[in-house]
ZALO-452774 format. One record per atom (N, C-alpha, C): x, y, z; residue in one letter; atom name; residue number from 1. Coordinates in steps of 0.2 Angstrom, whole numbers, plus 5000, padded with zeros to 4 digits. Example, Ala and Ser with C-alpha at 12.3 -4.5 7.8 and 13.67 -1.06 7.14 Angstrom:
atom x->5066 | y->4972 | z->5039 | residuo->A | atomo->N | num->1
atom x->5062 | y->4978 | z->5039 | residuo->A | atomo->CA | num->1
atom x->5066 | y->4984 | z->5039 | residuo->A | atomo->C | num->1
atom x->5064 | y->4989 | z->5035 | residuo->S | atomo->N | num->2
atom x->5068 | y->4995 | z->5036 | residuo->S | atomo->CA | num->2
atom x->5064 | y->5000 | z->5039 | residuo->S | atomo->C | num->2
end
This chain:
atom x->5086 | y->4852 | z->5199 | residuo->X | atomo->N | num->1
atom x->5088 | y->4845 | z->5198 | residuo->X | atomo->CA | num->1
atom x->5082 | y->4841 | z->5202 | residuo->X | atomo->C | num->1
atom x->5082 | y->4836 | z->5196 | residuo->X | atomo->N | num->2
atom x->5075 | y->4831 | z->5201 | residuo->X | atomo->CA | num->2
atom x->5077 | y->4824 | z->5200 | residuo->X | atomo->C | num->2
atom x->5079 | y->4822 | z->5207 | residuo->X | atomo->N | num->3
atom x->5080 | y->4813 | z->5206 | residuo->X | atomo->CA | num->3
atom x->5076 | y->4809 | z->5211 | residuo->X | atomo->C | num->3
atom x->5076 | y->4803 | z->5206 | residuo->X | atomo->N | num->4
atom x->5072 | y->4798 | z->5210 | residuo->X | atomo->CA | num->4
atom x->5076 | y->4792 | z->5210 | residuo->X | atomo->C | num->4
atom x->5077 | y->4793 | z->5219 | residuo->X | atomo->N | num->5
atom x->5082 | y->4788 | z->5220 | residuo->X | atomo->CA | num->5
atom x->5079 | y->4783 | z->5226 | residuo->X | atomo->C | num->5
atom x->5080 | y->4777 | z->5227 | residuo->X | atomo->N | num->6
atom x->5079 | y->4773 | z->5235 | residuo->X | atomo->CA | num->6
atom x->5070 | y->4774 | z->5233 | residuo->X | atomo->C | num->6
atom x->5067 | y->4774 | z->5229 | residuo->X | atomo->N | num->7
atom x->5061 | y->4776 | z->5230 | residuo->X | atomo->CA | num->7
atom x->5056 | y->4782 | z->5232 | residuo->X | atomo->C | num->7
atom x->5061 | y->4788 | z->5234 | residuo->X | atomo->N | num->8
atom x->5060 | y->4792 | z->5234 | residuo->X | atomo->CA | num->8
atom x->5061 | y->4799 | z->5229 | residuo->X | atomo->C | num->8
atom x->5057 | y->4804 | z->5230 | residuo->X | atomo->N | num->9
atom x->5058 | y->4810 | z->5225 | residuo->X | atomo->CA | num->9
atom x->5065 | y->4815 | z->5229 | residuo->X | atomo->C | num->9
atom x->5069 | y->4819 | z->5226 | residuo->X | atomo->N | num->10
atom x->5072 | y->4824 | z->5230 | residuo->X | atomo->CA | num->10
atom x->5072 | y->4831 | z->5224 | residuo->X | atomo->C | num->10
atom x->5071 | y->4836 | z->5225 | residuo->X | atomo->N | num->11
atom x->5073 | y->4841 | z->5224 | residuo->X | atomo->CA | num->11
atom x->5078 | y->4846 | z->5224 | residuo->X | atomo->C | num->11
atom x->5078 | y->4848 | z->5219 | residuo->X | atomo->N | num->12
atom x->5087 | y->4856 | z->5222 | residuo->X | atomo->CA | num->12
atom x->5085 | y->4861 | z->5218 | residuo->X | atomo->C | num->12
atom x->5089 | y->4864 | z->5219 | residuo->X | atomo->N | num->13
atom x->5092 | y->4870 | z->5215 | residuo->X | atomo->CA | num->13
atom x->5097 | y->4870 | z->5212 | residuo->X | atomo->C | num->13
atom x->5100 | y->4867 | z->5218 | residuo->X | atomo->N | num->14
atom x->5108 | y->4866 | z->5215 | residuo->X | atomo->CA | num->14
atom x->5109 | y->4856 | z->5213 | residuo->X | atomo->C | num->14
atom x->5113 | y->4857 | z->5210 | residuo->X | atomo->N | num->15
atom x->5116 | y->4848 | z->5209 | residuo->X | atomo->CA | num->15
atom x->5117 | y->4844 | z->5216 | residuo->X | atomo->C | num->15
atom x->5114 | y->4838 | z->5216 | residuo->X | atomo->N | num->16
atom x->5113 | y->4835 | z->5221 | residuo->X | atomo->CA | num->16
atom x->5119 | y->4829 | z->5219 | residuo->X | atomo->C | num->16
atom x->5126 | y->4830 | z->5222 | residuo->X | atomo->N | num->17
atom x->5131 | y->4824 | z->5220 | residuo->X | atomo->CA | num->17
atom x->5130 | y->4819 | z->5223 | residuo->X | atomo->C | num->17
atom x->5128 | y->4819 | z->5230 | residuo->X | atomo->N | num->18
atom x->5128 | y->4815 | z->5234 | residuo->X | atomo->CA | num->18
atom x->5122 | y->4808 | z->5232 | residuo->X | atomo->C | num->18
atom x->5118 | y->4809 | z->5231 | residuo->X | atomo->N | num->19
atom x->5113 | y->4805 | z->5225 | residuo->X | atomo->CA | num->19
atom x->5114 | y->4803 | z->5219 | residuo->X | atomo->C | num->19
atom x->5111 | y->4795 | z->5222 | residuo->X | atomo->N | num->20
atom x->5112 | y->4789 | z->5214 | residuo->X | atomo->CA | num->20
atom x->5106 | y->4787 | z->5211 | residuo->X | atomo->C | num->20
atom x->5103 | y->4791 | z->5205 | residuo->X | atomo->N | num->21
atom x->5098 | y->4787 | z->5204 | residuo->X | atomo->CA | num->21
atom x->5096 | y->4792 | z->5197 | residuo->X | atomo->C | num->21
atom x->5088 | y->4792 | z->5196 | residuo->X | atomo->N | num->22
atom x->5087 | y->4795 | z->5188 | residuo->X | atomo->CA | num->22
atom x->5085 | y->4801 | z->5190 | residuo->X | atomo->C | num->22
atom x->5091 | y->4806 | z->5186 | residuo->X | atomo->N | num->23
atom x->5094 | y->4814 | z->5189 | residuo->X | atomo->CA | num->23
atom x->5090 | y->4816 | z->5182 | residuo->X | atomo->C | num->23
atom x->5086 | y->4824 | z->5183 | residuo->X | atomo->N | num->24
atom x->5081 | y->4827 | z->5179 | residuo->X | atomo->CA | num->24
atom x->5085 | y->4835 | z->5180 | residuo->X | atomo->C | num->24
atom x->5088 | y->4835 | z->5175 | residuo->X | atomo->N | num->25
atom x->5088 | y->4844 | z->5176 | residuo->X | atomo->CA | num->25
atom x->5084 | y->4847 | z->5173 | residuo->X | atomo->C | num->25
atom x->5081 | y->4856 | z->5174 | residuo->X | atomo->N | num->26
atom x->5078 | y->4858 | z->5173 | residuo->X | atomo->CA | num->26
atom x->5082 | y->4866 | z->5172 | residuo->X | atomo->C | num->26
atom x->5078 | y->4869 | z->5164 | residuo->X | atomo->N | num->27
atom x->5081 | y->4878 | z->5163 | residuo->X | atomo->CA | num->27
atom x->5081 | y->4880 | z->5170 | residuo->X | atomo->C | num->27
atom x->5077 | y->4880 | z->5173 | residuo->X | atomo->N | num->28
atom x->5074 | y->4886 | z->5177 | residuo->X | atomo->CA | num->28
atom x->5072 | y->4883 | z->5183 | residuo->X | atomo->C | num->28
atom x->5070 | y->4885 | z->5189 | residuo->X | atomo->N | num->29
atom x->5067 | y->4884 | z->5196 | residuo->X | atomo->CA | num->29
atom x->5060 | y->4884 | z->5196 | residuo->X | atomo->C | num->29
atom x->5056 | y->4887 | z->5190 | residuo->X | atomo->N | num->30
atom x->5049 | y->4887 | z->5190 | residuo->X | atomo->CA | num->30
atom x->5047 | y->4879 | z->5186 | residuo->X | atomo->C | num->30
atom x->5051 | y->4879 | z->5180 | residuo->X | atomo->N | num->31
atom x->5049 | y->4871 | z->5178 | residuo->X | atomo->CA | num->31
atom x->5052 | y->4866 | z->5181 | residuo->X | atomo->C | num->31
atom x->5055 | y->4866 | z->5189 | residuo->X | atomo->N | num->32
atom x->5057 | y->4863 | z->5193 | residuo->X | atomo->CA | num->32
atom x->5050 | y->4860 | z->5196 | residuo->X | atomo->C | num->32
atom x->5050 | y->4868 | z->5198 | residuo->X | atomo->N | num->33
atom x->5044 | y->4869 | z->5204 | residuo->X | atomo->CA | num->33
atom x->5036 | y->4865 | z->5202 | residuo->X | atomo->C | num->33
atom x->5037 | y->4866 | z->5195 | residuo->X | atomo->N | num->34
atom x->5030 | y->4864 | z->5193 | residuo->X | atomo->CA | num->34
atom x->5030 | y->4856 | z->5192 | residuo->X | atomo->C | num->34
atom x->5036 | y->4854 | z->5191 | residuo->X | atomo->N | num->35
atom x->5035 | y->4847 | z->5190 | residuo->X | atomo->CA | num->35
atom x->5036 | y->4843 | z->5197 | residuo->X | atomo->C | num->35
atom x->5039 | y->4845 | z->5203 | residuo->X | atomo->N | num->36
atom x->5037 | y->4842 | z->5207 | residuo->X | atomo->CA | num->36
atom x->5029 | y->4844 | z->5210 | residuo->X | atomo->C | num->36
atom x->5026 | y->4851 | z->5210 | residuo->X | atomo->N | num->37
atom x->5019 | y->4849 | z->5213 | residuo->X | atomo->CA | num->37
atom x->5014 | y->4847 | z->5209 | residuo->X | atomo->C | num->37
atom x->5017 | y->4845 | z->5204 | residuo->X | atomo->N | num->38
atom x->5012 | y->4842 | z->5197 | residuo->X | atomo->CA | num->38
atom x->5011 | y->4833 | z->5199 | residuo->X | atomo->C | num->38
atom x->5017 | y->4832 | z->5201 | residuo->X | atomo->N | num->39
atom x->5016 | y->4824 | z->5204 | residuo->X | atomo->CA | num->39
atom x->5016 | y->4823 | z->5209 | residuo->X | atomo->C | num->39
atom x->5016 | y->4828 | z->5214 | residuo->X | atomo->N | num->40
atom x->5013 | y->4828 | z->5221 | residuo->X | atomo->CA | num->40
atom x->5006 | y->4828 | z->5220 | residuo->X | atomo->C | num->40
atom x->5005 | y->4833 | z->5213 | residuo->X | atomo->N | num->41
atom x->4996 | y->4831 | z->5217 | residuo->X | atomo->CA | num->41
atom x->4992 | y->4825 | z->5211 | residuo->X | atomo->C | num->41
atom x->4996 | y->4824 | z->5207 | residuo->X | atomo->N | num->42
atom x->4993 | y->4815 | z->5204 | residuo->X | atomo->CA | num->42
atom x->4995 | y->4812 | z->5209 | residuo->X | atomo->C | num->42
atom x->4998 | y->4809 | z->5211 | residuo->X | atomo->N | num->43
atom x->5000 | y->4805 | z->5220 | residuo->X | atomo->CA | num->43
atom x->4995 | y->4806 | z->5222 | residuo->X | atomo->C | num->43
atom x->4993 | y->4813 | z->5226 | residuo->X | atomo->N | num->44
atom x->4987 | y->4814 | z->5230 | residuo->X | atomo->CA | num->44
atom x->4981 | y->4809 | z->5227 | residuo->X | atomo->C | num->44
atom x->4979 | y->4813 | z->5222 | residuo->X | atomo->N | num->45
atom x->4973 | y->4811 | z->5218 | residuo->X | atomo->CA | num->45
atom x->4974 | y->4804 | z->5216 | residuo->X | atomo->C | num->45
atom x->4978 | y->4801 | z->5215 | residuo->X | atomo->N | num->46
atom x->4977 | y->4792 | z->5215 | residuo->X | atomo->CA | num->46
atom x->4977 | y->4791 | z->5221 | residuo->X | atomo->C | num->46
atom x->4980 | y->4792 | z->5228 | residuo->X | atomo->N | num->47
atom x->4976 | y->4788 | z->5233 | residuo->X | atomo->CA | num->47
atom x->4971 | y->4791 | z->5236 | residuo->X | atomo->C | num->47
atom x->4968 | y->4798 | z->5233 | residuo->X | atomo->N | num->48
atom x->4960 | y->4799 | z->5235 | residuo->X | atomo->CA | num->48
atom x->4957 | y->4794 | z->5232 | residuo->X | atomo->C | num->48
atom x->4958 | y->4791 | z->5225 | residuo->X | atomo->N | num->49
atom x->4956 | y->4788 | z->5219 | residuo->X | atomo->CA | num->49
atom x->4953 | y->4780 | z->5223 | residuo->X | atomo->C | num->49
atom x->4961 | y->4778 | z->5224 | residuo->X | atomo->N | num->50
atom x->4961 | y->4772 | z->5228 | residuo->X | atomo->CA | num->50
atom x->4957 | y->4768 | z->5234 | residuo->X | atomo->C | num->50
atom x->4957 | y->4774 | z->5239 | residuo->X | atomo->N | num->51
atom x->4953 | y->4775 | z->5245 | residuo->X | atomo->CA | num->51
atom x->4946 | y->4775 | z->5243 | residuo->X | atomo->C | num->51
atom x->4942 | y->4778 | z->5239 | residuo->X | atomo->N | num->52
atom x->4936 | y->4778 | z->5236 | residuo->X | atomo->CA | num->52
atom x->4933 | y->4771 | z->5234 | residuo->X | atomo->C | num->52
atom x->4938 | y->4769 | z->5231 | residuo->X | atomo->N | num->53
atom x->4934 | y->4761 | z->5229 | residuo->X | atomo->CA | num->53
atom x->4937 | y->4756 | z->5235 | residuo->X | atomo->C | num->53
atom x->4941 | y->4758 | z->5238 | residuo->X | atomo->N | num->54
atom x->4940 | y->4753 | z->5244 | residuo->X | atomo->CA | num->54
atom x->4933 | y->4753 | z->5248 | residuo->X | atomo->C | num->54
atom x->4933 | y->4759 | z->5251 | residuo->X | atomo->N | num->55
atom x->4925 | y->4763 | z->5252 | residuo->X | atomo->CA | num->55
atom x->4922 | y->4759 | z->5249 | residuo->X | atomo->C | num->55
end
């Protein structure tokens, strides 16, 4: 499970009850895994991105 709540990301494995916001299940723990480090590193690379032209 992947939600983005309060403007944050969270991840599980198991279902997150306690959480209000836009909930993503996934088959598997690998297509979990892949989609949170897949947006952790576009995040990364937009504020390398953004840092550079402030430079």
């Amino acid at each position: 499970m992947y939600v983005l709540a309060n403007h944050k990301t969270y991840f599980s494995p198991i279902e997150l009850t306690h959480l209000h916001g836009d909930m993503t299940t996934y088959p598997n723990v690998h297509e979990l895994l892949d989609r949170v480090f897949f947006a952790r590193a576009e995040r990364d690379r937009v504020k390398q991105q953004a840092g550079d032209l402030k430079r």
